[in-house]
C-alpha positions as CSV (number, residue, x, y, z in Angstrom):
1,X,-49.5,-11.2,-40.3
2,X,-45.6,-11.2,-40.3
3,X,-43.8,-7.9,-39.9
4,X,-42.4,-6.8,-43.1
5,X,-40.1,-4.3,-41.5
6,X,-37.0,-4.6,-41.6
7,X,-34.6,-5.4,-39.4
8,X,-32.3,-2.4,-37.7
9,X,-29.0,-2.5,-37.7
10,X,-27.2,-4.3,-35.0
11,X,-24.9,-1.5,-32.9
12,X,-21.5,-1.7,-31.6
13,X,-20.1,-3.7,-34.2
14,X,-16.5,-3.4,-34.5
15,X,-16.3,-3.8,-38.5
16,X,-20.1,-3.4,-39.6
17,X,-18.6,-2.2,-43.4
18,X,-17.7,-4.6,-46.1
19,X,-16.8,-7.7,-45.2
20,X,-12.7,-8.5,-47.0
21,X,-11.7,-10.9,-44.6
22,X,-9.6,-13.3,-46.5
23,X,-9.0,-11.8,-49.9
24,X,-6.7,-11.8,-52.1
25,X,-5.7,-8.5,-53.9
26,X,-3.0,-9.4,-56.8
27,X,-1.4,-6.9,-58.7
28,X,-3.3,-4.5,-57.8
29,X,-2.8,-0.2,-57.5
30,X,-3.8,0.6,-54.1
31,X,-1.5,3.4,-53.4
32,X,-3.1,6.5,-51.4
33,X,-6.0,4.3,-50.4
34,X,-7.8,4.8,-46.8
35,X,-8.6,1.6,-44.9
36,X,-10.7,3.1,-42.0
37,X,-12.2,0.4,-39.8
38,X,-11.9,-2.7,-42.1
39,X,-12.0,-6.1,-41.3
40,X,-8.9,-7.7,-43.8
41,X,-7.8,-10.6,-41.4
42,X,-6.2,-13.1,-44.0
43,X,-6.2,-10.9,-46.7
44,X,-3.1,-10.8,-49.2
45,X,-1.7,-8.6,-50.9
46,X,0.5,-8.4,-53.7
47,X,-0.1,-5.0,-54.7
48,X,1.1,-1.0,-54.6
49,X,0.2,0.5,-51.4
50,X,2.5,3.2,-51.3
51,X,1.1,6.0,-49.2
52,X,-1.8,4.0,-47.9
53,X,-3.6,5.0,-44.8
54,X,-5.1,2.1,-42.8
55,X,-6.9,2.8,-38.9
56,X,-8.7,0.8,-36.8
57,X,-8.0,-1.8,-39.1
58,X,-7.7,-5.8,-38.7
59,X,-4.6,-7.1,-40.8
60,X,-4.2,-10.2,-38.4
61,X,-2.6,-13.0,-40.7
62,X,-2.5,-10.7,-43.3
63,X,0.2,-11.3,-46.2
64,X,2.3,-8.4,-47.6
65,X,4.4,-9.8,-50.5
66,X,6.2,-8.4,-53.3
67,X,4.7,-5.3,-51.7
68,X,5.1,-1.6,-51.8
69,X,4.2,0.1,-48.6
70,X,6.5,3.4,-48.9
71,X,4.8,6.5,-46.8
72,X,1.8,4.3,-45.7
73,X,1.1,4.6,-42.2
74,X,-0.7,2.3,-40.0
75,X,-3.0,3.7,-36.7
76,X,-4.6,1.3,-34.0
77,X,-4.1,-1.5,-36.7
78,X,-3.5,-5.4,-35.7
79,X,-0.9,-6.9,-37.8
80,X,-0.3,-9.9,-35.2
81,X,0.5,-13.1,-37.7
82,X,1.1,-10.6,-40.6
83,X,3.7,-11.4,-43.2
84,X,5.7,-8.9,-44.8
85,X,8.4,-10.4,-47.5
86,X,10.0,-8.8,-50.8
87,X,8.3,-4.8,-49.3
88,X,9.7,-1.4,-49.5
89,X,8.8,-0.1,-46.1
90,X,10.8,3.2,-46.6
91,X,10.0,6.5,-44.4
92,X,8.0,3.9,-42.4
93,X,7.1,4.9,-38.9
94,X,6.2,3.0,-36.0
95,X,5.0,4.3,-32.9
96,X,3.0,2.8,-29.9
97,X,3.0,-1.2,-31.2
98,X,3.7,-4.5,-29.6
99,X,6.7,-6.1,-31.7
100,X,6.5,-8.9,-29.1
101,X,7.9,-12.1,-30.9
102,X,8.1,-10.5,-34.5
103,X,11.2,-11.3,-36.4
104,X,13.1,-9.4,-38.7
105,X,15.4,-10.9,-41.6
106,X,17.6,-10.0,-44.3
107,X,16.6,-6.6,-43.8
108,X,18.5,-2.8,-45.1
109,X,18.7,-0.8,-42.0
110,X,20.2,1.9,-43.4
111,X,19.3,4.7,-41.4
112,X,16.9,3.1,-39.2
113,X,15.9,4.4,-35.9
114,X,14.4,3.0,-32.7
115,X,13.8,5.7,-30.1
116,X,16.1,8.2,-31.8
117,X,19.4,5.4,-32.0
118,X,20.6,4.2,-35.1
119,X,19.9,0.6,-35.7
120,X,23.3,0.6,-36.9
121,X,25.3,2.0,-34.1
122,X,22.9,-0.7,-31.8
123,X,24.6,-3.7,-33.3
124,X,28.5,-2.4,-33.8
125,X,27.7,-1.5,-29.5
126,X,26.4,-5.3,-29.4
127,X,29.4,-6.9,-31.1
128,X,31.4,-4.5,-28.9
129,X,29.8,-5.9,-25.8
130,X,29.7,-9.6,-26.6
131,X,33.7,-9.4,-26.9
């Protein structure tokens, strides 16, 4: 006779929730949401995330477009590949990351800070230096 039992959970795996991997979330009120331990490689988003909370969270390939992440923070999070375009990242903080190879374009820096130094007064101190 076959066991009828079923089968117990497998342990120790990383994102054993809901799978979103690849989804598409358009037009969409997200803001205040928690993303604890979520798998949302590929994912994109088109949507209000404004004061969003994501940890322990994949976002690798992730698209952010058209997006509002204002107060959100992000904690042990993967956002390599990510695409952010057309976002309000204001009060954003960033703390403890890799920003090896990332690229930033056509970006307001206004009061931007990168350990305690004005974006601002980094570039007037670069144009200095290059003449």
């Amino acid at each position: 006779m076959e066991d009828t039992k079923m089968a117990e959970p497998q342990k120790n795996i990383e994102f054993d929730g809901p799978q979103m991997q690849g989804m598409h979330y358009k037009r969409a009120d997200m803001a205040a949401s928690n993303f604890d331990g979520v798998n949302l490689a590929d994912a994109h988003f088109y949507a209000c995330l404004s004061k969003a909370r994501f940890t322990d969270t994949n976002l690798s390939e992730a698209v952010f477009d058209d997006i509002n992440l204002a107060d959100s923070s992000f904690n042990n999070v993967n956002l390599s590949g990510a695409v952010i375009t057309n976002a309000n990242l204001s009060r954003l903080t960033i703390s403890g990351v890799t920003l090896a190879d990332s690229d930033i374009k056509d970006a307001d820096l206004t009061g931007m800070r990168i350990n305690g130094v004005l974006v601002t007064d980094l570039f007037v101190a670069y144009e200095q230096a290059k003449t």
